[in-house]
VMD Tcl script that draws the C-alpha trace (Angstrom):
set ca {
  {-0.73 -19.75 -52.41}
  {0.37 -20.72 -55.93}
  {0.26 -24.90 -56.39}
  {1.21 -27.61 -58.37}
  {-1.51 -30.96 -57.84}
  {-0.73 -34.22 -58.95}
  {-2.91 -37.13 -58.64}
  {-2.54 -40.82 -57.84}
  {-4.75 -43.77 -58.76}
  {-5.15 -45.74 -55.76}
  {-7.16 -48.99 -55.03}
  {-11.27 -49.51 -55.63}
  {-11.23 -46.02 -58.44}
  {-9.56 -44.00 -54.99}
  {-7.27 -40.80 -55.76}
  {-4.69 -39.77 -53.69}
  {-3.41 -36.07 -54.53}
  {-0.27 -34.11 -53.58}
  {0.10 -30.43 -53.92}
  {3.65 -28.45 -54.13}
  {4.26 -24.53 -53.80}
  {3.96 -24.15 -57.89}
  {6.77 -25.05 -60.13}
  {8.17 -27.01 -57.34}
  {9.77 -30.54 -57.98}
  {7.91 -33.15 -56.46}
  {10.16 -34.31 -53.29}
  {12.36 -37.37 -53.17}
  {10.85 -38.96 -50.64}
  {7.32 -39.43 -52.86}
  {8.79 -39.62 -55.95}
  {8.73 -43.48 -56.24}
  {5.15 -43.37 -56.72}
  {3.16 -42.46 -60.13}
  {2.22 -39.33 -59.76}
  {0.08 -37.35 -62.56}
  {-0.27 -33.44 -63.35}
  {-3.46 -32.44 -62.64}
  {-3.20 -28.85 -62.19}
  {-0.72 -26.36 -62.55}
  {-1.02 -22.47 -60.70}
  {-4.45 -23.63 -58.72}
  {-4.33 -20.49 -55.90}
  {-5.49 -22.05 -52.74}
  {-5.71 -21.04 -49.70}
  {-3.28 -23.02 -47.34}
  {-4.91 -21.66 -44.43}
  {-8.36 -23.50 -44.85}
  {-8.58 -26.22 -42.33}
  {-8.81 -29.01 -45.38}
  {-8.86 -28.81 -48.91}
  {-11.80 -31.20 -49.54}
  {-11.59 -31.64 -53.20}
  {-8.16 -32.93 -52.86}
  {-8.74 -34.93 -49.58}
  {-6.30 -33.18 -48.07}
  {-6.49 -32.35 -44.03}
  {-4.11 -29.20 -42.48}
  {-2.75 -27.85 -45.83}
  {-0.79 -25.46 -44.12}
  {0.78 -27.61 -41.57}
  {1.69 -30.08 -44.13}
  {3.19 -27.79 -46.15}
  {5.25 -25.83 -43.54}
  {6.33 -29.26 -42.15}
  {7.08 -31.30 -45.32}
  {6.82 -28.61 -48.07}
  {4.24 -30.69 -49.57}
  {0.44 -31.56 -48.63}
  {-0.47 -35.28 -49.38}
  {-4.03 -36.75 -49.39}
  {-4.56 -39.20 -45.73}
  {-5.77 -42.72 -46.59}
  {-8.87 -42.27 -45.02}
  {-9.61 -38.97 -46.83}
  {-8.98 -40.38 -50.63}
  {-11.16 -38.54 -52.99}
  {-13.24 -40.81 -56.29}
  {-15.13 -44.22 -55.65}
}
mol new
graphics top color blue
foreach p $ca { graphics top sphere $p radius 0.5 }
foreach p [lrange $ca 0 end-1] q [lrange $ca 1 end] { graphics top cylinder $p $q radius 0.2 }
display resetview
């Protein structure tokens, strides 16, 4: 699958990251965050059981539930 990442500074030099099906909007209900490009067209494969360089667990499920995938605070990537 085709995605959008955006990244997030977070506390103690953390990252939190949230991919979209690319050329997606980012949704409403994350949008009052500060969210940064930080790659455009990746291809990854949503059914993986994690994408680990984004911190993110169940891509898949995420996306089919939310139409987004969003880094867990336990996962954040950096630090």
């Amino acid at each position: 699958m085709l995605v959008d990442v955006f990244r997030r500074a977070e506390a103690n030099g953390k990252f939190s990251h949230l991919v979209v099906p690319k050329g997606r909007p980012i949704p409403q209900e994350v949008t009052d965050w500060e969210w940064h490009d930080e790659a455009r067209g990746v291809d990854l494969n949503e059914d993986l059981p994690s994408w680990p360089e984004y911190g993110i667990e169940n891509p898949g499920a995420q996306l089919g539930k939310k139409r987004y995938a969003i880094t867990s605070v336990a996962q954040m990537t950096g630090g």
